[in-house]
N, C-alpha and C positions, 0 to 999 in steps of 0.2 A: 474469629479469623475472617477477614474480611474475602469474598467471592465474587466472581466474575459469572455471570446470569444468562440467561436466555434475553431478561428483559435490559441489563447492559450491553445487549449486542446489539441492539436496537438505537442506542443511544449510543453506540459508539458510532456506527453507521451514520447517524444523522450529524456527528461532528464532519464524517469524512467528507458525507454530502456537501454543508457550509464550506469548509474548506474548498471542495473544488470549484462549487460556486466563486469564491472571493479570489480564487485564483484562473478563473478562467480567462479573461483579458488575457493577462501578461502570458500563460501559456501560450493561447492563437495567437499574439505575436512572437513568441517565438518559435512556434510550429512555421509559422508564414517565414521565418527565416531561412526554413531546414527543408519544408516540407510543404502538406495543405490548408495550413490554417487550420484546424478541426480539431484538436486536442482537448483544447478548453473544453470546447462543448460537450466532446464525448465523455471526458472525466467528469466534467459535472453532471451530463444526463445519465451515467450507469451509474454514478454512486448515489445519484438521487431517485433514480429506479430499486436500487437495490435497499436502498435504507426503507424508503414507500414499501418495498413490499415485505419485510420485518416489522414495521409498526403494525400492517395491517394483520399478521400473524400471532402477534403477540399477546396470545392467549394463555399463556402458561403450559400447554401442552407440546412445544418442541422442545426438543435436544437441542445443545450448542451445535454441534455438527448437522443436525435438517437448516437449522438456521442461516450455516453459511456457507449449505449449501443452494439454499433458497435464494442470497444473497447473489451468488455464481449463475445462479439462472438468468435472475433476473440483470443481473450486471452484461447479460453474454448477447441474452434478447434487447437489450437498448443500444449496444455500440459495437459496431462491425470492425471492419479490417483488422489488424491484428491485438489491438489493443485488448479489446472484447473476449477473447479468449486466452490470452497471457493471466488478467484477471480472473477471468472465471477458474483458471487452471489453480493459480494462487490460491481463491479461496476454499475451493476442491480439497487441496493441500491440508488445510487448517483444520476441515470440515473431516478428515480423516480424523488430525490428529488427536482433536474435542471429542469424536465421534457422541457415543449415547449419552452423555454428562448432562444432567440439566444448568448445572454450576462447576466451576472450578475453583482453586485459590488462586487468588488476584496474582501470585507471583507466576502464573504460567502466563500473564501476557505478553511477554515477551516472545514467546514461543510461536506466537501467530508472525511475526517478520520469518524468523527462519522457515515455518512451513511456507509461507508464502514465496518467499524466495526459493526456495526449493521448487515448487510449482510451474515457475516463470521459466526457472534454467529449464528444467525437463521438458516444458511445452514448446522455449522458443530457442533450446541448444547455443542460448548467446554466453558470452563471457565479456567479463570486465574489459574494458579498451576500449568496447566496439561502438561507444559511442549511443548507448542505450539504458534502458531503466535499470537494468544489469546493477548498470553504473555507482547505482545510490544502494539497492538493494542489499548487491553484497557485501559493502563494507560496513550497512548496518546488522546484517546477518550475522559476520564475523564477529562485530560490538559486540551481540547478544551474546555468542557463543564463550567471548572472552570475559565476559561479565560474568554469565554464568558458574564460568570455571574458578574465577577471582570470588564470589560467593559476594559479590556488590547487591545491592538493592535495588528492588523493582524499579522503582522510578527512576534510579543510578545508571540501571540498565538503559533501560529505553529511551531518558537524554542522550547516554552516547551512544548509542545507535541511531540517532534523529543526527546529533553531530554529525558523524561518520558518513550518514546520509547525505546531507547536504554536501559537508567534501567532497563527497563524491561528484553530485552533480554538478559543482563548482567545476569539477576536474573535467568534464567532458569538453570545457571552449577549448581545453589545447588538442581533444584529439580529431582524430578525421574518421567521418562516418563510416562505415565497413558494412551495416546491417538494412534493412528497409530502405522508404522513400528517400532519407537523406545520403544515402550510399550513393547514388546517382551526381551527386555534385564532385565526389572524391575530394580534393585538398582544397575545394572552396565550400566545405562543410566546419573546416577549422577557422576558432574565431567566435563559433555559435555555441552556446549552450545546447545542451539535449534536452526536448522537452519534457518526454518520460522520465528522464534522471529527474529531471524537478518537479513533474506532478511526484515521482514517485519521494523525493525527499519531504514532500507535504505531506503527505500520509502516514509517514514514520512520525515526522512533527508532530500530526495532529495525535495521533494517537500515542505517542508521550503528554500529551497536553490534557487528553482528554482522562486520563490513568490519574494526575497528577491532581484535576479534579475531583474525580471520584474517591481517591483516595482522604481529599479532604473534607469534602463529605462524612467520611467512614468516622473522619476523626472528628468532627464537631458535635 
């Protein structure tokens, strides 16, 4: 039965890092639409903080749950304003729900979108509408949940949850910001993407992406 590790959390990390790397441009411009421009950078410097400091841990003696909440630390100490502890809260979340495991089975990854999402709403009281990471979050959350209950397949799962994702953040240009720095424009916030919705539908991406290789790994 293939498991999900202390030393795949490490590696999944460093996907998310890449990822926010390759997506950082087109974030700051569409932060610079809504907001400060800074998105990019902060996505990319806390996951590349938080992955940095999992490899250099990865010694074989943590839990999945010290690990990410190592991960929260270090994600919370590289990026301020509010982004920085939405995440930290998320991986808080997961870091419960992993808690003392050195391994799990590969079919609970899924389970890290839901805790995460669970994290966010509780840390930052947002809902679906409002023009936030919400946005992408919870309609991957929901995927997960309805996959689950449908008895679909890991990887089944977590594609549509990455779909669902991205719809979502797709859906934020019709709405008008309610929440943070883009609330400030009111009805000339419609028209724009949210950037969180789309950092956040990269991270479901990637980490369907990254499952999808590991898995083929498992099998070769």
């Amino acid at each position: 039965m293939q498991t999900f590790t202390r030393h795949d959390l490490s590696s999944l990390f460093r996907s998310f890092a890449a990822r926010m790397v390759d997506e950082r441009a087109r974030l700051g411009v569409l932060d610079g639409e809504i907001g400060d421009a800074d998105h990019g950078v902060a996505m990319a410097g806390g996951f590349e903080a938080a992955a940095k400091s999992l490899v250099e841990t990865d010694n074989g003696s943590q839990t999945l749950g010290e690990g990410f909440s190592l991960a929260a630390s270090a994600l919370l100490n590289a990026v301020g304003a509010t982004t920085g502890p939405l995440y930290a809260s998320a991986l808080l979340h997961v870091s419960a729900a992993f808690g003392d495991a050195r391994e799990v089975p590969f079919e609970r990854l899924p389970e890290i979108i839901v805790a995460m999402c669970e994290g966010i709403e509780e840390r930052g009281h947002g809902k679906s509408g409002d023009k936030t990471m919400i946005d992408a979050w919870s309609p991957a959350s929901h995927a997960v949940r309805l996959g689950l209950e449908k008895r679909m397949e890991t990887l089944e799962i977590l594609n549509y949850a990455a779909q669902k994702a991205n719809e979502g953040a797709t859906a934020t240009r019709a709405m008008m910001a309610t929440r943070g720095r883009a609330a400030r424009l009111g009805p000339r916030s419609i028209g724009h993407l949210d950037p969180g919705a789309v950092s956040a539908a990269a991270l479901i991406d990637a980490l369907a992406t990254w499952a999808a290789y590991a898995a083929s790994k498992e099998d070769s």
